[in-house]
MDTraj code that builds the backbone (N, CA, C; nanometers):
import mdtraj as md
import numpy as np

residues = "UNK UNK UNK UNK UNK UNK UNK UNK UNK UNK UNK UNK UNK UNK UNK UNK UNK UNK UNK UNK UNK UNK UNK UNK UNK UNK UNK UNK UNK UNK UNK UNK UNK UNK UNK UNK UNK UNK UNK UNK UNK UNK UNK UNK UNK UNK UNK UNK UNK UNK UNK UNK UNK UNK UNK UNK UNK UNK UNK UNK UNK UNK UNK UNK UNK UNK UNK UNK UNK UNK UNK UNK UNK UNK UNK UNK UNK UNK UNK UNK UNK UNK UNK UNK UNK UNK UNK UNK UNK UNK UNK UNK UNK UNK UNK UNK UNK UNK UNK UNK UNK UNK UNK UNK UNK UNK UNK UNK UNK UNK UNK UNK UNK UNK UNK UNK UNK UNK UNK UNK UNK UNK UNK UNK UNK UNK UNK UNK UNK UNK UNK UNK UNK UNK UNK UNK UNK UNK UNK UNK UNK UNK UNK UNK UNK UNK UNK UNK UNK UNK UNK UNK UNK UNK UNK UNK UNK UNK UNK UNK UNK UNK UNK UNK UNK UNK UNK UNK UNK UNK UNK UNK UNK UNK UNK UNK UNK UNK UNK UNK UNK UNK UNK UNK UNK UNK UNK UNK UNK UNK UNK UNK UNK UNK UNK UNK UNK UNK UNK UNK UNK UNK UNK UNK UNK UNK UNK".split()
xyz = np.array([
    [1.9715, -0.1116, -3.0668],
    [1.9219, -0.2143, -2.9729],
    [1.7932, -0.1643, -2.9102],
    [1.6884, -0.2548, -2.9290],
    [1.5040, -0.1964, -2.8490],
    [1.5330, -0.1995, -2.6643],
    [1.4686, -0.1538, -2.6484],
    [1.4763, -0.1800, -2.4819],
    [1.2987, -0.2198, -2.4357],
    [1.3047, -0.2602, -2.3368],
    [1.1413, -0.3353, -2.2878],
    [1.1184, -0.1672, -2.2314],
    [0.9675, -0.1405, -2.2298],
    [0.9482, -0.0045, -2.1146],
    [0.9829, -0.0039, -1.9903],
    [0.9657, -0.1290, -1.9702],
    [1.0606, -0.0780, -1.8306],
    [1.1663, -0.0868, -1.7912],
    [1.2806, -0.0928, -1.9170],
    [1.4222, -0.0724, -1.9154],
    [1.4131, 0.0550, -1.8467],
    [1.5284, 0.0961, -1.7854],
    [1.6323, 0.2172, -1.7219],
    [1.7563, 0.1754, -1.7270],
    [1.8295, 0.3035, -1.6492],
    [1.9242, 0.3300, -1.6653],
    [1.9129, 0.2815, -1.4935],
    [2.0846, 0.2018, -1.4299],
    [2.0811, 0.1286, -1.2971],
    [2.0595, 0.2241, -1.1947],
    [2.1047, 0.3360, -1.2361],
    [2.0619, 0.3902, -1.1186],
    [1.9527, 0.4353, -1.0624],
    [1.8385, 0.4467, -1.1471],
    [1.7512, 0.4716, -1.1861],
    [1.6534, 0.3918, -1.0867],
    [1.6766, 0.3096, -1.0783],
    [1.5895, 0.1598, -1.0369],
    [1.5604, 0.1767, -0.8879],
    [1.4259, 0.1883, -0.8137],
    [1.3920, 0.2586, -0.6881],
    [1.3525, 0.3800, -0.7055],
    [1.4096, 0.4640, -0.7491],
    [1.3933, 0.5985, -0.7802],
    [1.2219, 0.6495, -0.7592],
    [1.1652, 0.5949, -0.8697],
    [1.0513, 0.6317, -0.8737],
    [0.9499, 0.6158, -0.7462],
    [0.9730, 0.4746, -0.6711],
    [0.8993, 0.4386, -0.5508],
    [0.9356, 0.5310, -0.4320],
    [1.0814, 0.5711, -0.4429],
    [1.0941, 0.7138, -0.3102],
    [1.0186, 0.8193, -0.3356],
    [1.0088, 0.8076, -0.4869],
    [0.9195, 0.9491, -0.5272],
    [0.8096, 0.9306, -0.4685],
    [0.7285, 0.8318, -0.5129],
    [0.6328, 0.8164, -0.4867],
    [0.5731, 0.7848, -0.3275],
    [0.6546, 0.7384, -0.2546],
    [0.6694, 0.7551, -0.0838],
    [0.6778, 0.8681, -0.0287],
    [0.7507, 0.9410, -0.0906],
    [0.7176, 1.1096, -0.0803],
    [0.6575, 1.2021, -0.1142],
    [0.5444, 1.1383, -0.2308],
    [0.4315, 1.2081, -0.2388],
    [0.3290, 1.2245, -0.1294],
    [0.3211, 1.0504, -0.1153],
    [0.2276, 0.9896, -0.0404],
    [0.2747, 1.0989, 0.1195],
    [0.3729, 1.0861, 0.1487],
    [0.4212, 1.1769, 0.3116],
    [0.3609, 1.2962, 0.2757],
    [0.4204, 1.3953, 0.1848],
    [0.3497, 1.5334, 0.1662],
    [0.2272, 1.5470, 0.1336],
    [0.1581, 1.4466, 0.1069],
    [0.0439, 1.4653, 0.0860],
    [-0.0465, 1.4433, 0.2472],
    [0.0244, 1.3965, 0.3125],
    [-0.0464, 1.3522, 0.4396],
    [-0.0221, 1.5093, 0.5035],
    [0.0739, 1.5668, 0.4601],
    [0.1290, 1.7014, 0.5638],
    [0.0336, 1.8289, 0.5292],
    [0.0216, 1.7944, 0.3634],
    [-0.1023, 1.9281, 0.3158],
    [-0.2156, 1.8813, 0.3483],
    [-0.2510, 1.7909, 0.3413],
    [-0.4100, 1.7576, 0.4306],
    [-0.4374, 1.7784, 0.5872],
    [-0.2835, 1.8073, 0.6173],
    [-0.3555, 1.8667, 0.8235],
    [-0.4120, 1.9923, 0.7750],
    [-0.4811, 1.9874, 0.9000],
    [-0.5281, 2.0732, 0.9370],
    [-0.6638, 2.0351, 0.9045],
    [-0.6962, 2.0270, 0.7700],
    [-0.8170, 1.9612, 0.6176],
    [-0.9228, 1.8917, 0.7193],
    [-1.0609, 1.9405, 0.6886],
    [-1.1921, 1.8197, 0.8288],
    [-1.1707, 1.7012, 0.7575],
    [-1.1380, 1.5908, 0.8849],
    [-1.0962, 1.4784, 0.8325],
    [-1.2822, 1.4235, 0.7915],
    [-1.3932, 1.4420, 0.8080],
    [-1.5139, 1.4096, 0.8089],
    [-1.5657, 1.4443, 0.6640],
    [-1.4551, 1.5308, 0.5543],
    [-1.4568, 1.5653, 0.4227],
    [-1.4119, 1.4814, 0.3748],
    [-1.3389, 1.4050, 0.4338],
    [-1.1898, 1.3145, 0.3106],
    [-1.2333, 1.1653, 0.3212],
    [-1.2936, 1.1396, 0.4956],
    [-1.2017, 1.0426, 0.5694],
    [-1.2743, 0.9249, 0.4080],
    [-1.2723, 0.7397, 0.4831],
    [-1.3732, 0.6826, 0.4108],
    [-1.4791, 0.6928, 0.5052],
    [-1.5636, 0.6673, 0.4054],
    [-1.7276, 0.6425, 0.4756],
    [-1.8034, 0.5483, 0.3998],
    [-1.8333, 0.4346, 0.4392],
    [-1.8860, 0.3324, 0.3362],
    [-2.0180, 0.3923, 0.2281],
    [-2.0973, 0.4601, 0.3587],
    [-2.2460, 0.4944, 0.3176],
    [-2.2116, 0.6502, 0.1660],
    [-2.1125, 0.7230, 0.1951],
    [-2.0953, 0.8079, 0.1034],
    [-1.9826, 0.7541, -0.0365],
    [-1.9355, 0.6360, -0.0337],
    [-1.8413, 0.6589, -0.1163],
    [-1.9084, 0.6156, -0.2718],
    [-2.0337, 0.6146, -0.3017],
    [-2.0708, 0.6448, -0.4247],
    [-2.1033, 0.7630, -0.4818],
    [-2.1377, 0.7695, -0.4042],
    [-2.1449, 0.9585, -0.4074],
    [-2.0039, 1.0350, -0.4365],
    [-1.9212, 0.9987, -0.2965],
    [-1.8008, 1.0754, -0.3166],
    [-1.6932, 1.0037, -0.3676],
    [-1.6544, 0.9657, -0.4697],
    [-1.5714, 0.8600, -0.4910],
    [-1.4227, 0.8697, -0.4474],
    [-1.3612, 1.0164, -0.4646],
    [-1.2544, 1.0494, -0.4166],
    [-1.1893, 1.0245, -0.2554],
    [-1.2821, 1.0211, -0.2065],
    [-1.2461, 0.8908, -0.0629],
    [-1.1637, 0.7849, -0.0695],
    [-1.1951, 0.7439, -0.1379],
    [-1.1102, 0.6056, -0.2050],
    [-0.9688, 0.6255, -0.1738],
    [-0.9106, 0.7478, -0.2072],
    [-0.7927, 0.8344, -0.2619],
    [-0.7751, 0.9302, -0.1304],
    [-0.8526, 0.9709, -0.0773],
    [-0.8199, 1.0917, -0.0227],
    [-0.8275, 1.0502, 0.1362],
    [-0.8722, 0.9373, 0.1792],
    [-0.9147, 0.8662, 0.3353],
    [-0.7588, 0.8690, 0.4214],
    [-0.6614, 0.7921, 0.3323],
    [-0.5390, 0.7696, 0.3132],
    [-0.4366, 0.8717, 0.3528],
    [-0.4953, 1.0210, 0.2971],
    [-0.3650, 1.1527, 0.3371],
    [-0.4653, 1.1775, 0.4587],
    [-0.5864, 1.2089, 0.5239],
    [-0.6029, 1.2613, 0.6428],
    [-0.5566, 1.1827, 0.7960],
    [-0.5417, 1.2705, 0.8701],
    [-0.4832, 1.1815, 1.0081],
    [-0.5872, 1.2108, 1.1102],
    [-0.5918, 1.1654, 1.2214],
    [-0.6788, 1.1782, 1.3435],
    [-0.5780, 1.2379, 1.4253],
    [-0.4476, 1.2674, 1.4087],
    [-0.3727, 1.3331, 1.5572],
    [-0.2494, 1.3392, 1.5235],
    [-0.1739, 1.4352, 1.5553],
    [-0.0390, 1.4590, 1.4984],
    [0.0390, 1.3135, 1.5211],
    [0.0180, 1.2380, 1.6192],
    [0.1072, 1.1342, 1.6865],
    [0.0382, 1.0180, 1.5564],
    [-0.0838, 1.0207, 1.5210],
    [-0.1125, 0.9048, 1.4247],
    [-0.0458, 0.9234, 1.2416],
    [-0.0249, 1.1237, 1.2517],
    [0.0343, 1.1334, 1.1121],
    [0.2188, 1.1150, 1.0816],
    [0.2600, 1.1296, 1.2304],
    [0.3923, 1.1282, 1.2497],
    [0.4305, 0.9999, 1.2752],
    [0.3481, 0.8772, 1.3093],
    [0.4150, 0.7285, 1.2666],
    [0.3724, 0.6736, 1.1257],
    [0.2830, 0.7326, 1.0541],
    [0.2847, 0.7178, 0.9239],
    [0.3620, 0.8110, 0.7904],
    [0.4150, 0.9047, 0.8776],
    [0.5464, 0.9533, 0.8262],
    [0.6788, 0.8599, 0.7733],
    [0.6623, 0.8299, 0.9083],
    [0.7637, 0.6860, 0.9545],
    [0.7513, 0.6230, 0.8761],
    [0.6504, 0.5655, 0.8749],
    [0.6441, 0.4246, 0.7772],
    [0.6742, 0.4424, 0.6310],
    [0.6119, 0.6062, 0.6294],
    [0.6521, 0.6268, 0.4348],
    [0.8010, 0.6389, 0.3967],
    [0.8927, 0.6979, 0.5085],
    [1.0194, 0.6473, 0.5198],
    [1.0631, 0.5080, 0.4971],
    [1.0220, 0.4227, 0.5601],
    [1.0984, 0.3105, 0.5739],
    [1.0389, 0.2051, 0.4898],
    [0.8857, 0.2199, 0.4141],
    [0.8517, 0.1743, 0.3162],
    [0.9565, 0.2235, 0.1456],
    [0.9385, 0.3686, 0.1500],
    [1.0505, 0.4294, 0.0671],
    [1.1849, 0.3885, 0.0597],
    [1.2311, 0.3415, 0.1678],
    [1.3588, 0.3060, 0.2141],
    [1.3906, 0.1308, 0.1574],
    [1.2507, 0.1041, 0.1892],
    [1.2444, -0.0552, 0.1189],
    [1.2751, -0.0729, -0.0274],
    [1.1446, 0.0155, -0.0518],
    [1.1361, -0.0064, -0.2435],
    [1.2650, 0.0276, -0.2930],
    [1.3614, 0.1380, -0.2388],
    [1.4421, 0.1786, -0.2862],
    [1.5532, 0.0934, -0.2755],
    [1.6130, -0.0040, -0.1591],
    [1.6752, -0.0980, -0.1466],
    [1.6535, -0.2059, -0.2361],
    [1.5548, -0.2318, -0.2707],
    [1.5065, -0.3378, -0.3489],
    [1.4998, -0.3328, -0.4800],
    [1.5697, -0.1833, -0.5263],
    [1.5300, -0.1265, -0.6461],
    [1.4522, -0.1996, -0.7143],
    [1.2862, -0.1869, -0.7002],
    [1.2035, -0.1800, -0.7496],
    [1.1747, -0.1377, -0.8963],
    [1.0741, -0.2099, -0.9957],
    [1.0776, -0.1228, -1.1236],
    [0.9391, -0.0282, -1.1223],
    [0.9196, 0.0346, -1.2707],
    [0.8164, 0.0958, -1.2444],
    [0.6899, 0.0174, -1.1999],
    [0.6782, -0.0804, -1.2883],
    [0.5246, -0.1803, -1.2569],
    [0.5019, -0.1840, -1.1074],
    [0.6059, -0.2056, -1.0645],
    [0.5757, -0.1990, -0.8929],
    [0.5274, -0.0711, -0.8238],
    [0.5969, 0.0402, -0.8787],
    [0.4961, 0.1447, -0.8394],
    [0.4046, 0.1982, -0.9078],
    [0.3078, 0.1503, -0.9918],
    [0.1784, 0.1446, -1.0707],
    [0.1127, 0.0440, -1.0084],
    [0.1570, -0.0786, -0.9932],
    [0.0952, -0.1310, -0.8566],
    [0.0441, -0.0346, -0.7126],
    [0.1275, -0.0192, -0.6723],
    [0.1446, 0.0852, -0.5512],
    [0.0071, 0.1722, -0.5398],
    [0.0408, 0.2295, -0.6407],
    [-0.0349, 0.3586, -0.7005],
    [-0.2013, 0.2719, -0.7257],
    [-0.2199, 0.1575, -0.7734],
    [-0.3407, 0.0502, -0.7969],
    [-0.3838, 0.0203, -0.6514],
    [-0.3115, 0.0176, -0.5938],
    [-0.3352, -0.0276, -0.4644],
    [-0.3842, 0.0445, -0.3516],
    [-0.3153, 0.1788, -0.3936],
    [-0.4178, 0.3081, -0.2920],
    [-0.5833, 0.2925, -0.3154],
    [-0.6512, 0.3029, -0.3915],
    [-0.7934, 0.3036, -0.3572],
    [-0.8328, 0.1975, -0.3540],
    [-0.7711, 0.0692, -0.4152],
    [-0.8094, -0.0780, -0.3608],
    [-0.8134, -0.1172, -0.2091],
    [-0.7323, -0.0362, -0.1224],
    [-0.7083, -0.0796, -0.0004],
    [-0.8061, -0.0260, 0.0838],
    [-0.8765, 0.1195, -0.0072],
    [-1.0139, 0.1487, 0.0760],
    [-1.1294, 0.0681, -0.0071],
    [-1.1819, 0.0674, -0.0716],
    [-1.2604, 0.0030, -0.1370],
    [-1.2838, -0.1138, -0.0594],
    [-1.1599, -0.2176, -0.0150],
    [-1.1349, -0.3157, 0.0578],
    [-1.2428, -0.3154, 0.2269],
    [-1.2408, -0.2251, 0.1804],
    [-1.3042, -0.1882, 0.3436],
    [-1.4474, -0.1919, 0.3424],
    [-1.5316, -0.1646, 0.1795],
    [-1.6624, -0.2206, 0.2133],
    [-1.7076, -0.3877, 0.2294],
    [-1.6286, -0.4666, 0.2904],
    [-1.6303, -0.5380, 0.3100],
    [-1.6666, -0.5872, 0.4859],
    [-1.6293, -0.4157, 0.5282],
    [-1.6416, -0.4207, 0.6456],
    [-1.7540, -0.2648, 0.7001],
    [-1.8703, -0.2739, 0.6307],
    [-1.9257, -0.1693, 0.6383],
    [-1.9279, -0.1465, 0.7843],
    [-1.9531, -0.2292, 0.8609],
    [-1.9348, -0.1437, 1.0166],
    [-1.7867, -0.0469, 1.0295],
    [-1.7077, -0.0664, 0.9781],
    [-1.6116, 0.0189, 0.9955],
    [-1.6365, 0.1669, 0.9244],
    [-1.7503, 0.2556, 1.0142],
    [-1.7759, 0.3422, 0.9179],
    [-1.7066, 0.4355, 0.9055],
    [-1.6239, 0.4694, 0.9589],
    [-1.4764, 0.5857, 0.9120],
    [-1.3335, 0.5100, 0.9671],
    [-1.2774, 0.5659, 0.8221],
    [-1.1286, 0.5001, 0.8759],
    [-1.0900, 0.6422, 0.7926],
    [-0.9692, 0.6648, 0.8396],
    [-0.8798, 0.7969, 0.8305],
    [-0.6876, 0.7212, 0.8408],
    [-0.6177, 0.7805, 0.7575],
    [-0.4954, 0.7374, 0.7088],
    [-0.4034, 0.6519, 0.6792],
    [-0.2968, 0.6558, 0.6828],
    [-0.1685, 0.6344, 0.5292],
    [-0.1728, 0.4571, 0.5464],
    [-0.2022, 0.3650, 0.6546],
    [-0.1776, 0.3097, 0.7650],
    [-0.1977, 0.1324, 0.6455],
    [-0.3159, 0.1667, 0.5807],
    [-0.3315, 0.0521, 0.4749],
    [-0.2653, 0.0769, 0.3485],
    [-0.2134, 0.1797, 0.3128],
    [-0.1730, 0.1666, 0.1900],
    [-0.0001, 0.1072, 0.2114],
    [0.0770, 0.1728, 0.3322],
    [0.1840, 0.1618, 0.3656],
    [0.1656, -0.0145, 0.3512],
    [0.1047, -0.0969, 0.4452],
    [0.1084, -0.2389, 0.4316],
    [0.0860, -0.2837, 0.3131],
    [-0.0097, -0.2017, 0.2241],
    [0.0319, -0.2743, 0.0762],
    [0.1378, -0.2419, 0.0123],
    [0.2332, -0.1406, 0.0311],
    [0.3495, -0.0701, -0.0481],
    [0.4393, -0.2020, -0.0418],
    [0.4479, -0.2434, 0.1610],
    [0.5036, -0.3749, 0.1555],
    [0.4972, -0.4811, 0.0978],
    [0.3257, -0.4884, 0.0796],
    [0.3234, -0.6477, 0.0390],
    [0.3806, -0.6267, -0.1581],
    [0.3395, -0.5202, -0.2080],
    [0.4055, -0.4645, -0.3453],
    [0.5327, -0.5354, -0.3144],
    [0.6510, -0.4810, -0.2740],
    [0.7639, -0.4993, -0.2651],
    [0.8270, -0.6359, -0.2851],
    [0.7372, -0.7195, -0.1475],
    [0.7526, -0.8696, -0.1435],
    [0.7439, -0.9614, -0.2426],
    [0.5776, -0.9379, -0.3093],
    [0.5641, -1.0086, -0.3765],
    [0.6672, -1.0140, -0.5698],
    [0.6914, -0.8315, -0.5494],
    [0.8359, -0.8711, -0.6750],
    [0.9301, -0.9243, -0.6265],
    [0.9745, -0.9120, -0.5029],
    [1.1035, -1.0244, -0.5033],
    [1.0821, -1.1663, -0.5078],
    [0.9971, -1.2047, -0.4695],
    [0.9086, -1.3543, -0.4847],
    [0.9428, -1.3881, -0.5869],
    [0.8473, -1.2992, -0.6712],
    [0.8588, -1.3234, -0.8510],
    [0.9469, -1.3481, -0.9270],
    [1.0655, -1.2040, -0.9017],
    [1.1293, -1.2395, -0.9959],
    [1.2985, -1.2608, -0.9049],
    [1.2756, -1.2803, -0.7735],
    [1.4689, -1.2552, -0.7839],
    [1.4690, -1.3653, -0.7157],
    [1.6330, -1.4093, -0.7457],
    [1.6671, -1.5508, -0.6637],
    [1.7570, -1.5491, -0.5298],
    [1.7665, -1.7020, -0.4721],
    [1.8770, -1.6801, -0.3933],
    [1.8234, -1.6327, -0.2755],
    [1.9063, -1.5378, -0.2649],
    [1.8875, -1.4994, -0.1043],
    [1.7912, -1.3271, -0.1135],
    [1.8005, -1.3003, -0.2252],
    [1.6769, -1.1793, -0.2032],
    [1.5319, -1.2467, -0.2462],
    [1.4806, -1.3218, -0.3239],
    [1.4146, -1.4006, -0.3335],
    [1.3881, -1.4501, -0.1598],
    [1.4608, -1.5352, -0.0771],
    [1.4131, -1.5623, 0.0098],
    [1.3962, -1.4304, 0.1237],
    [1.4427, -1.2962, 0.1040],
    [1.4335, -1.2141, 0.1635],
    [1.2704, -1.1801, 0.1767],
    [1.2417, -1.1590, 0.0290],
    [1.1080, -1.1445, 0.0019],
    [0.9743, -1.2178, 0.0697],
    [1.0128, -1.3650, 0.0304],
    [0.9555, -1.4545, 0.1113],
    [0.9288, -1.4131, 0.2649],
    [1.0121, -1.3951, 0.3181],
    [1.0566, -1.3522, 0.4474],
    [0.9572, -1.2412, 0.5151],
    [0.9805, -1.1584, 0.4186],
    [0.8951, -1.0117, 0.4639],
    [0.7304, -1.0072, 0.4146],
    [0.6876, -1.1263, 0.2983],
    [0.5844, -1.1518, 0.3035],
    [0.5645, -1.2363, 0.4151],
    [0.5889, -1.3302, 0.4694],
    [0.5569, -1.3848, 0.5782],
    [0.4794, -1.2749, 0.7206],
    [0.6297, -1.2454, 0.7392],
    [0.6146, -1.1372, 0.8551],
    [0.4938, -1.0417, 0.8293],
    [0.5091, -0.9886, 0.7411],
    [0.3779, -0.9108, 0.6816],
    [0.2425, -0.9957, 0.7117],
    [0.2247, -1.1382, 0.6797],
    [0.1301, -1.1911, 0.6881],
    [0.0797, -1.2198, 0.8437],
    [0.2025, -1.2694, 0.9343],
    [0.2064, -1.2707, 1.0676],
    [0.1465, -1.1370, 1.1552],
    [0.2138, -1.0229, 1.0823],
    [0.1783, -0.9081, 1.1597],
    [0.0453, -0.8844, 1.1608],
    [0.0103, -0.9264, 1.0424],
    [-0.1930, -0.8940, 0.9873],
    [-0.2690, -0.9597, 1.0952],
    [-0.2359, -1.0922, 1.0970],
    [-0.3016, -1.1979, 1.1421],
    [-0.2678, -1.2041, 1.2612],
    [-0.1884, -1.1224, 1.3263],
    [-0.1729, -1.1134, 1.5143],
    [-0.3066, -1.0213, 1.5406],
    [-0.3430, -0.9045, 1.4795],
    [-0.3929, -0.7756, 1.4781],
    [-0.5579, -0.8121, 1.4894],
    [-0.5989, -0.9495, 1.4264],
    [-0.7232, -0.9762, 1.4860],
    [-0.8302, -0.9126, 1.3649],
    [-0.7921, -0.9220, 1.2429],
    [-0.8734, -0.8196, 1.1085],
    [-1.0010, -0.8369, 1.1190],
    [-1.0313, -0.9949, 1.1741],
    [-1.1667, -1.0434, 1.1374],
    [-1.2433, -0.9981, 1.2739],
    [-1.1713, -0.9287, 1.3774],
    [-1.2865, -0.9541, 1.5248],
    [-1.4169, -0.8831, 1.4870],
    [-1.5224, -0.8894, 1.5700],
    [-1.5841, -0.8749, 1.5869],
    [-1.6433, -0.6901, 1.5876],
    [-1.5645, -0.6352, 1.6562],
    [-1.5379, -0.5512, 1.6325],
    [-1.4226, -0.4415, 1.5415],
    [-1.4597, -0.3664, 1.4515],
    [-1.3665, -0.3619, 1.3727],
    [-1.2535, -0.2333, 1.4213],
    [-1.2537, -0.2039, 1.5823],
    [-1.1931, -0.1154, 1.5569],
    [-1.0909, -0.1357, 1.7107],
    [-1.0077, -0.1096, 1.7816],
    [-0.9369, -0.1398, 1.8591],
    [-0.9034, -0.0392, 1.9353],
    [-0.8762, -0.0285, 2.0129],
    [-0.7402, 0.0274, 2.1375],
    [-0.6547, -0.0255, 2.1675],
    [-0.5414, 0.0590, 2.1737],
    [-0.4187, -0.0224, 2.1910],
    [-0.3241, 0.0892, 2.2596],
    [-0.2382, 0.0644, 2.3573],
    [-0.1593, 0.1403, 2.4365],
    [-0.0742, 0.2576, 2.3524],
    [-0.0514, 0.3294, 2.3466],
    [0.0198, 0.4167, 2.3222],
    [0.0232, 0.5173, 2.2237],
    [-0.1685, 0.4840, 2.1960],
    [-0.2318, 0.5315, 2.0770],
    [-0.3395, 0.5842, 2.1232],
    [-0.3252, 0.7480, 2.0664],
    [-0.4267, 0.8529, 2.1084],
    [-0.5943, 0.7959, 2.0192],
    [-0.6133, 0.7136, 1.8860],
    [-0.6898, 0.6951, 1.8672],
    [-0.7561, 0.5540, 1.8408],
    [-0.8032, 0.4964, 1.7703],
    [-0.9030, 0.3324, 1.7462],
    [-0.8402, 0.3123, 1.6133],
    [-0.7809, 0.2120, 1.6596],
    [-0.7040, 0.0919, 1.5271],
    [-0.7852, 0.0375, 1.4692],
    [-0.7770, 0.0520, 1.3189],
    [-0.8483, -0.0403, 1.2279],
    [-0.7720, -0.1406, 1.1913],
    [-0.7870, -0.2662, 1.2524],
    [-0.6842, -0.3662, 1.1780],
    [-0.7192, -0.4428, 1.0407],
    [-0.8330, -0.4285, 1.0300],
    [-0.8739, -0.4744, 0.8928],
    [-0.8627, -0.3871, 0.7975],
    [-0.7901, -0.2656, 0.7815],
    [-0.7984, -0.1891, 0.6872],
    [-0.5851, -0.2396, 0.6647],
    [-0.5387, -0.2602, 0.7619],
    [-0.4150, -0.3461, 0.7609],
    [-0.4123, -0.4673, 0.6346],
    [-0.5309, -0.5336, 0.6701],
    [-0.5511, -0.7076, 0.5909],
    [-0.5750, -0.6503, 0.4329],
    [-0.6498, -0.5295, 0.4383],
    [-0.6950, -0.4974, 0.3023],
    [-0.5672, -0.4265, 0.2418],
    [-0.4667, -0.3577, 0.2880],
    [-0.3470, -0.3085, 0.2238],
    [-0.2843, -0.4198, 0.1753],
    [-0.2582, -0.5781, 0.2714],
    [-0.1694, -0.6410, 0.2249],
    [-0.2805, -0.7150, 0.1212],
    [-0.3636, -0.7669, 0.1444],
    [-0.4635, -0.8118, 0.0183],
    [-0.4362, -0.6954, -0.1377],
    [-0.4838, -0.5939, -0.1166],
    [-0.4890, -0.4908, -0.2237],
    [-0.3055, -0.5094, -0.3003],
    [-0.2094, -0.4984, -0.2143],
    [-0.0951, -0.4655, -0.2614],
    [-0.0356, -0.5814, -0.3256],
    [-0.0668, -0.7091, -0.2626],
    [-0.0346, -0.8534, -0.3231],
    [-0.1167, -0.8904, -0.4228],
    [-0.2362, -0.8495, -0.4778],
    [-0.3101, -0.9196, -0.5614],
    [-0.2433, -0.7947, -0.6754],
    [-0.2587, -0.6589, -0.6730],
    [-0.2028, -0.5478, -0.7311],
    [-0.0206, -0.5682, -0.8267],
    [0.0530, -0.6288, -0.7208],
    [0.1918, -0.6312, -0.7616],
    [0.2096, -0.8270, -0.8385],
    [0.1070, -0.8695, -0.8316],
    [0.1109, -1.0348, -0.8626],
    [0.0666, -0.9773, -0.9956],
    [-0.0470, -0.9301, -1.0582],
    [-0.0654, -0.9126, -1.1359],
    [0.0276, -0.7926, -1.2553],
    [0.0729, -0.7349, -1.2046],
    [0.1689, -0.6539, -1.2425],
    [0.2804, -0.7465, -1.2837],
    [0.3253, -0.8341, -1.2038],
    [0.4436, -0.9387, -1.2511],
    [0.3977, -1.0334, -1.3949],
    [0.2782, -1.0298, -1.3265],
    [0.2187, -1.1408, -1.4327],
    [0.2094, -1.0932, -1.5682],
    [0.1277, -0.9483, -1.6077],
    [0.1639, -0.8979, -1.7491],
    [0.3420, -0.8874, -1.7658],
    [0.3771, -0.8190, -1.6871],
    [0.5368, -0.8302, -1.7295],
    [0.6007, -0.9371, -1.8050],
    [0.5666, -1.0834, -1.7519],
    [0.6480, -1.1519, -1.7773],
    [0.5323, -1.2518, -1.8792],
    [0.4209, -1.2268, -1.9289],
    [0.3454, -1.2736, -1.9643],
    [0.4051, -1.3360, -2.1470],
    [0.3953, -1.4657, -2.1995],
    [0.4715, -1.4625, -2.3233],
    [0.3951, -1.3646, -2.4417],
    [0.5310, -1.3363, -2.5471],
    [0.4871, -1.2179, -2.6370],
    [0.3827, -1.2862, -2.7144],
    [0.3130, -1.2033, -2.7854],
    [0.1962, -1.2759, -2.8539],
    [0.1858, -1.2598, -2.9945],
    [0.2431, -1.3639, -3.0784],
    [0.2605, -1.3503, -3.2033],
    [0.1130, -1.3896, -3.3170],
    [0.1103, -1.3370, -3.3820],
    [-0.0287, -1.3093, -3.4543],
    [0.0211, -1.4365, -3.5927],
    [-0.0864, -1.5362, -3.5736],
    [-0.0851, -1.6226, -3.6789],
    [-0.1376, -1.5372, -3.8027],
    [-0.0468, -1.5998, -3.8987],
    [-0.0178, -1.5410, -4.0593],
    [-0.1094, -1.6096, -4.1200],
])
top = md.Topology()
chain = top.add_chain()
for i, resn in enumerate(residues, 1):
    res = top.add_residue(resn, chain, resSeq=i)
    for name in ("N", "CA", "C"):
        top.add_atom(name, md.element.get_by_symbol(name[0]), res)
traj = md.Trajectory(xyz[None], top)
């Protein structure tokens, strides 16, 4: 009997996205200390340095900003894994890390942004948009659900003001909320298309 590639074995299913949530955490933990002014993004350098793209994402501005994006790689991990996710979704994921900075020359005044903070909102919108796709019922409307909220949360946060960068109580540093809009943009256009080859019909070659 053939199996599709992204057959597994059931238990299997999630697996890879905790992995990969726990890269993403340890990778934020070996970059302390690291000058965030090497890694962070910077619109004006990232042709030059392209690895920004990639590397903006693991640096933090303050133990308190790397320890709620700890958090989140938890409970993003905690998602995919509930949702047992397949691989395409975390090749999405993984598509979606330097899309979500890239996303940001859109906002060249935002000239440094530093960590995990946009990719985590696309891990979500990843998640959502496979249950959308492919499941019914009541995880299907789960999905729905958490894309919503996801969309609500973006769109409270103000992506488009004027200024691209914020203060907000209980935060030692300046919120980028548009680097928020670009995770869930990056992660939904990333995991839509991922569904879409998946389920795309086979293509038989006229004889």
């Amino acid at each position: 009997m053939s199996s599709s590639p992204e057959a597994a074995p059931p238990g299997d299913a999630g697996k890879r996205w905790i992995f990969a949530a726990a890269l993403l955490g340890l990778g934020a933990v070996a970059a302390l200390g690291l000058s965030s002014l090497a890694l962070d993004w910077q619109p004006a350098r990232i042709w030059r340095e392209p690895w920004r793209a990639w590397s903006a994402a693991l640096v933090h501005l303050s133990p308190l900003h790397l320890a709620a994006n700890l958090a989140g790689c938890a409970v993003v991990g905690a998602l995919g894994g509930v949702a047992r996710v397949p691989r395409r979704s975390v090749t999405a994921w993984l598509v979606a890390w330097p899309l979500t900075q890239l996303a940001l020359l859109a906002r060249p005044d935002l000239t440094h942004y530093a960590g995990l903070s946009g990719v985590l909102h696309a891990g979500v919108a990843v998640v959502a948009v496979h249950l959308v796709a492919t499941a019914r019922g009541a995880r299907q409307a789960v999905g729905l659900a958490l894309l919503a909220a996801l969309a609500l949360k973006v769109a409270s946060e103000s992506p488009f003001a004027a200024d691209p960068i914020s203060l907000r109580e209980g935060w030692d540093i300046a919120i980028a909320p548009f680097a928020h809009a670009a995770g869930l943009a990056a992660g939904a256009l990333a995991s839509a298309l991922a569904e879409a080859l998946a389920h795309r019909p086979p293509y038989h070659r006229r004889q």
